[in-house]
C-alpha positions in Angstrom: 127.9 104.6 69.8 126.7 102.1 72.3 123.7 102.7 74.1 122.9 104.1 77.7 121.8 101.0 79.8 119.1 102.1 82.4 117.8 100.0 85.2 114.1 100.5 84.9 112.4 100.4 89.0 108.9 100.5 88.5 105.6 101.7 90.1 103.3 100.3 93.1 101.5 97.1 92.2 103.6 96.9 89.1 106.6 94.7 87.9 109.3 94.8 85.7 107.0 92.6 82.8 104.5 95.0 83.0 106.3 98.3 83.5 108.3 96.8 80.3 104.8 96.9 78.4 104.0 100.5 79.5 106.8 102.1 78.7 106.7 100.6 75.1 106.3 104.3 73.4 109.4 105.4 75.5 111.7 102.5 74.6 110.6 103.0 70.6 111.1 107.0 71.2 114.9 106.5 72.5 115.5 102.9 71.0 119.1 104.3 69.0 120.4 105.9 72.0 119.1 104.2 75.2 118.5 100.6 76.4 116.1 100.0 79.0 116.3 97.1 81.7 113.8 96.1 83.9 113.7 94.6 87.4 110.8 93.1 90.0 110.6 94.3 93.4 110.5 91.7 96.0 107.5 93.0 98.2 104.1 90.7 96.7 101.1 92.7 97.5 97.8 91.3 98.0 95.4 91.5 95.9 92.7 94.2 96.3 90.2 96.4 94.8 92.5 99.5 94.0 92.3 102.9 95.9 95.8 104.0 96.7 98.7 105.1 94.6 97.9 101.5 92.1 94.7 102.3 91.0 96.5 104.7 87.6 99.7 103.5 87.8 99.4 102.6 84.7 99.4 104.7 81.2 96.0 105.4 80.0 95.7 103.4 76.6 96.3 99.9 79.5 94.0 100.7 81.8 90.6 99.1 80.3 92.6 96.2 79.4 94.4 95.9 83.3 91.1 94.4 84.6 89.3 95.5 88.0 92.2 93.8 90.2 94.7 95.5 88.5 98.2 93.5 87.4 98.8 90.4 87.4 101.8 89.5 90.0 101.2 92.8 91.7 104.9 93.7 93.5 106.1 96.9 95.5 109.4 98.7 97.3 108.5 99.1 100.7 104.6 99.2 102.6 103.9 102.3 104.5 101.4 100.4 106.6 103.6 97.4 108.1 99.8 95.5 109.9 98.1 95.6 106.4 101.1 95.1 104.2 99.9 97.9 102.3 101.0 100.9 100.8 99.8 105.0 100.2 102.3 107.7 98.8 100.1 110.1 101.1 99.7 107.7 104.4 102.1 109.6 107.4 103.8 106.8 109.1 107.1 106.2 111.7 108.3 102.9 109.9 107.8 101.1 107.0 108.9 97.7 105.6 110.6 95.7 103.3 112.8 98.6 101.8 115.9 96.7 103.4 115.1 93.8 100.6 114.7 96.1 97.8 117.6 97.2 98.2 119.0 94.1 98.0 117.0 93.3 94.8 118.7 96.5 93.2 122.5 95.4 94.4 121.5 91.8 93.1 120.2 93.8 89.6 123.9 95.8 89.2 125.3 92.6 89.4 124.1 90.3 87.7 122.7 92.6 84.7 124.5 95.9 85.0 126.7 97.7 84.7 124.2 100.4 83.8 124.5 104.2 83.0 121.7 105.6 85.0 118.3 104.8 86.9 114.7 105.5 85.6 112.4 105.3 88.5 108.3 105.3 87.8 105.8 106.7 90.9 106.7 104.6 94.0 110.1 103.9 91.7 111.0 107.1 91.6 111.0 107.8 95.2 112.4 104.8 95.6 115.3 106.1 92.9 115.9 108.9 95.5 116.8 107.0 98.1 119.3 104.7 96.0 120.9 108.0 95.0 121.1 109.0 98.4 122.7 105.8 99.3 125.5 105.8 96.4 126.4 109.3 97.4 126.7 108.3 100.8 129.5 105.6 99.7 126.9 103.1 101.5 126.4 101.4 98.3 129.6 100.4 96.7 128.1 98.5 93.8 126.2 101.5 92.3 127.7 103.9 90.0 124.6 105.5 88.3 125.8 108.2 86.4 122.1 110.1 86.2 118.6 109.3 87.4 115.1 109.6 85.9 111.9 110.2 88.0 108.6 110.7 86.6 105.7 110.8 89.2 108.4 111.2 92.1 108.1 112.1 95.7 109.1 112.4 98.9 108.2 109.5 101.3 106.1 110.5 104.1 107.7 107.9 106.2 109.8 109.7 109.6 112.5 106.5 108.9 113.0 107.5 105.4 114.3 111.3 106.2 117.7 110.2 106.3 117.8 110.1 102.4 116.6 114.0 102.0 119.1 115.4 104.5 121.6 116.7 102.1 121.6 117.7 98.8 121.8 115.0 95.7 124.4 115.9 93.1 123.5 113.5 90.9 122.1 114.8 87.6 118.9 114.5 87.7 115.3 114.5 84.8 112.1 115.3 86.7 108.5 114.4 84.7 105.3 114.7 86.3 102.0 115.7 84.1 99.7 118.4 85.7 96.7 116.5 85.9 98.5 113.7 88.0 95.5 112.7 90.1 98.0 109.9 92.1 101.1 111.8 92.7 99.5 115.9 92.3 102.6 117.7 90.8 102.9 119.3 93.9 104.4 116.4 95.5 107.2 115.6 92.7 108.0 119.4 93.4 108.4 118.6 96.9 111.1 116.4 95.9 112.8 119.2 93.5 115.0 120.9 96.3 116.7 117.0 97.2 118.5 117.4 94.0 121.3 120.0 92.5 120.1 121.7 89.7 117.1 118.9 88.5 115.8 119.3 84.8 112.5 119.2 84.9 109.6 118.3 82.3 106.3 118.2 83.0 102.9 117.3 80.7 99.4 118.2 80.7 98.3 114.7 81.5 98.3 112.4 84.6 100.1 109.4 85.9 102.2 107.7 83.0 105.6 108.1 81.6 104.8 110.8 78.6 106.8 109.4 75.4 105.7 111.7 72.4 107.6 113.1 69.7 107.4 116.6 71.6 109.0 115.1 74.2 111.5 113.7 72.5 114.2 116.7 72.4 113.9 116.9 76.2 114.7 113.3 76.9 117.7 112.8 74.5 119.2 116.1 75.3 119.8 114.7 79.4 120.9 111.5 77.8 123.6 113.2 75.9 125.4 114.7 77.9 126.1 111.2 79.3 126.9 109.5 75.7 
């Protein structure tokens, strides 16, 4: 049985090499059934002492070795401050920018390495998963034909432009994982996200920001994926 390919959209101040690293327990928990690609965001964001959303987007075991500016080649899907180029999953604003060329960067991805199964979206990813499920069930996407998204750490954008992608309900099936303790993304706000979907499976962990990958959650993640094998 061939694997499930899933393109892999990754957190704030992330990229697809680094994301790759962090998810390293997931890939080893589902490496018989599921085959994870990875993808950069086009948005470079400047380098600066972290406070917003970048600061634990990262799994606990790589923060001491991440340094005090964070990743190298930091990248993101869209600011939510367009004058600083900046971005806060919390920060209220009317527009944002550059989610026009991340899309793009994820029609480019189908393309050129796809086809893929489904979509695993990390933190800013996740939301960011939302909307391209909202834009293939619109038909506004021709090119993607995900057949199930992941979102760990997801939420609703708080940007007015971005309310277009919540107005109807997502019928795409859906895995939901956010940890209790999320100090970045509370689990309040990836339960704000819960009604955008039909019937979303959700699993959550006692811990904070970072994809949980342990052998109890195991059961959880490769019962979603089967019912697409």
């Amino acid at each position: 049985m061939a694997p499930l390919r899933i393109l892999c959209i990754h957190g704030y101040r992330q990229n697809g090499g680094s994301f790759r690293e962090k998810t390293g327990a997931l890939r080893k928990l589902l490496k018989k059934s599921v085959e994870l690609v990875f993808v950069d965001a086009p948005l470079s964001v400047v380098q600066v002492p972290q406070t917003s959303e970048g600061s634990c987007d990262v799994s606990p075991e790589k923060v001491a070795s991440s340094g005090p500016q964070g990743e190298a080649d930091p990248r993101g899907w869209w600011f939510s401050d367009v004058a600083s180029r900046s971005f806060s999953a919390q920060q209220r604003c009317e527009v944002s920018l550059g989610l026009d060329q991340s899309v793009s960067t994820v029609r480019e991805a189908v393309k050129t390495l796809g086809p893929f199964d489904g979509i695993l979206g990390f933190s800013q990813g996740a939301a960011f998963v939302a909307m391209l499920c909202s834009l293939q069930e619109q038909n506004l996407e021709p090119d993607f034909h995900f057949r199930f998204a992941v979102l760990v750490a997801g939420f609703r954008s708080a940007c007015t432009e971005h309310e277009l992608f919540y107005k109807s309900s997502l019928q795409i099936p859906s895995l939901h994982v956010f940890g209790q303790e999320d100090k970045v993304i509370p689990d309040h706000m990836s339960k704000d996200l819960l009604p955008v979907f039909k019937d979303p499976q959700i699993l959550t962990h006692p811990g904070g920001h970072f994809i949980p990958a342990t052998s109890a959650h195991r059961q959880t993640y490769q019962d979603f994926f089967k019912r697409f094998q």
